[in-house]
N, C-alpha and C positions, 0 to 999 in steps of 0.2 A: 739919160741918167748917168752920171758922173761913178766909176768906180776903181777904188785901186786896188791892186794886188801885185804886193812885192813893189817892183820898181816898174810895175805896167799900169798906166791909168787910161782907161778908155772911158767914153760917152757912149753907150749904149742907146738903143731903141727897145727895149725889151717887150715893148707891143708888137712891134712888126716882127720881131725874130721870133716869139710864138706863133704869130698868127701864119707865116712860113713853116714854122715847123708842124704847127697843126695836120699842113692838106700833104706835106713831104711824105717820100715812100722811104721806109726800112729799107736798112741796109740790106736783108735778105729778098727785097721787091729788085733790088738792081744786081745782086749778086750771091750765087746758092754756094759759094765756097765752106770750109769746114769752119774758116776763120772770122768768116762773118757771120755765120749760124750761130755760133757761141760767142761772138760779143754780143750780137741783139739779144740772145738769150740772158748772158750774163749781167748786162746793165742794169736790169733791175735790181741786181742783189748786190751792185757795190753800194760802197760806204754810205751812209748818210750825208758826209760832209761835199762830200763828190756829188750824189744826186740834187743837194739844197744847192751847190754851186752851179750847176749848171742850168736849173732851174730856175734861178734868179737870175742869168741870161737869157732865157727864155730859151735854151737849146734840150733838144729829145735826144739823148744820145743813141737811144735806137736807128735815129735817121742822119747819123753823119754821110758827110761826102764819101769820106774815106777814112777806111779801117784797117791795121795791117798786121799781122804776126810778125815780128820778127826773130822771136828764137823763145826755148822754151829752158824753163830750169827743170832741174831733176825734181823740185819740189811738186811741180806741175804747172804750178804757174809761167801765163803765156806772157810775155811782153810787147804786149801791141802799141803800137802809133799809129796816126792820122789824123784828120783834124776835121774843121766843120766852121758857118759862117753863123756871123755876128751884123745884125744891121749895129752899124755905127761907125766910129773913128779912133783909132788909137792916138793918145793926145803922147805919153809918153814909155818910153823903153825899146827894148831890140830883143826883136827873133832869138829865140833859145838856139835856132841852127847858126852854126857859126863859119863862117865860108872858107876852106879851106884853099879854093880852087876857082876858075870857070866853071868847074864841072861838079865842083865835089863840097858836099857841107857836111859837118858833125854836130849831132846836138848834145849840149851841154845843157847837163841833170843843172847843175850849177845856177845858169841860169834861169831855167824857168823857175817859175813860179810854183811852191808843192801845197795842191790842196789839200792832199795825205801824202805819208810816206812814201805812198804808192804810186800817185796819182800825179804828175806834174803837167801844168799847161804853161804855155807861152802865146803871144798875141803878134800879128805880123800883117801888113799893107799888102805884100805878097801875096795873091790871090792863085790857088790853084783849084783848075774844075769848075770853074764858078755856075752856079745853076743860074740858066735864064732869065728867072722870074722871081731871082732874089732881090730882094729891095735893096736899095742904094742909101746911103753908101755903104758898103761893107770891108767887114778885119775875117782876118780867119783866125780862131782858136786852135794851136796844134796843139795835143796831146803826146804823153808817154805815160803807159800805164802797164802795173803786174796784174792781171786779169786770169782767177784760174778759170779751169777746164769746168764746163758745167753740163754738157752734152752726154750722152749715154755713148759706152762704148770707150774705145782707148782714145787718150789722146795723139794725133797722129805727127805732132811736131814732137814728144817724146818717144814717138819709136824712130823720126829720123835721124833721133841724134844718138841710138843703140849702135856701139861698133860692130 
């Protein structure tokens, strides 16, 4: 199935990327960090427009590859990335990372794609992690997203960042 967003248009498989995400284990099945406990936790409770998007890829965002905190605002909100596979092909656009280096990329809000305010994807060939038994051919969906703190107790990226 043919779809665009922004200036990305892939051809999805949205059967086989459900039926992958069906038997996939939670983020918190591969990893008990504070940061992964509260996205799997919190993904229920983002936006509608974020859960109807990713759902119409047929992706569980409880079971991405990868999830990451990057820093926290004084608000409490976390700002996580990482990303997660798509059976299908990217027909057009470029990676929201932008290469600065051999070594080094920055991603640019810019370019992705924003499902909300909050919420930005980009689509890329670039494959990292790849699970075994993911169907072919596959894109990876990265993300950037503001995700508050939904866990009991303090959040522990906002006391690292207490002078």
């Amino acid at each position: 199935m043919r779809m665009t967003f922004g200036t990305f248009e892939i051809d999805a498989d949205v059967q086989k990327t459900r039926q992958f995400y069906a038997a996939a284990q939670t983020v918190t099945e591969t990893c008990g960090c504070a940061g992964c406990r509260n996205f799997e936790q919190a993904a229920a409770s983002l936006p509608a427009p974020v859960r109807s998007f990713l759902a119409a890829l047929g992706v569980d965002l409880r079971k991405v590859c990868e999830c990451y905190v990057n820093t926290a605002d004084t608000d409490g909100m976390l700002l996580y990335g990482g990303f997660c596979h798509i059976c299908g092909t990217l027909l057009r656009g470029e990676s929201a990372w932008q290469r600065q280096s051999d070594t080094e990329a920055i991603w640019s809000e810019d370019a992705a794609f924003p499902v909300t305010g909050t919420f930005r994807v980009s689509f890329q060939n670039e494959i990292c992690l790849p699970e075994p038994d993911f169907p072919a051919p596959v894109i990876q969906l990265e993300f950037s997203a503001r995700i508050p703190w939904v866990l009991p107790g303090e959040n522990p990226w906002l006391q690292s960042q207490t002078p």
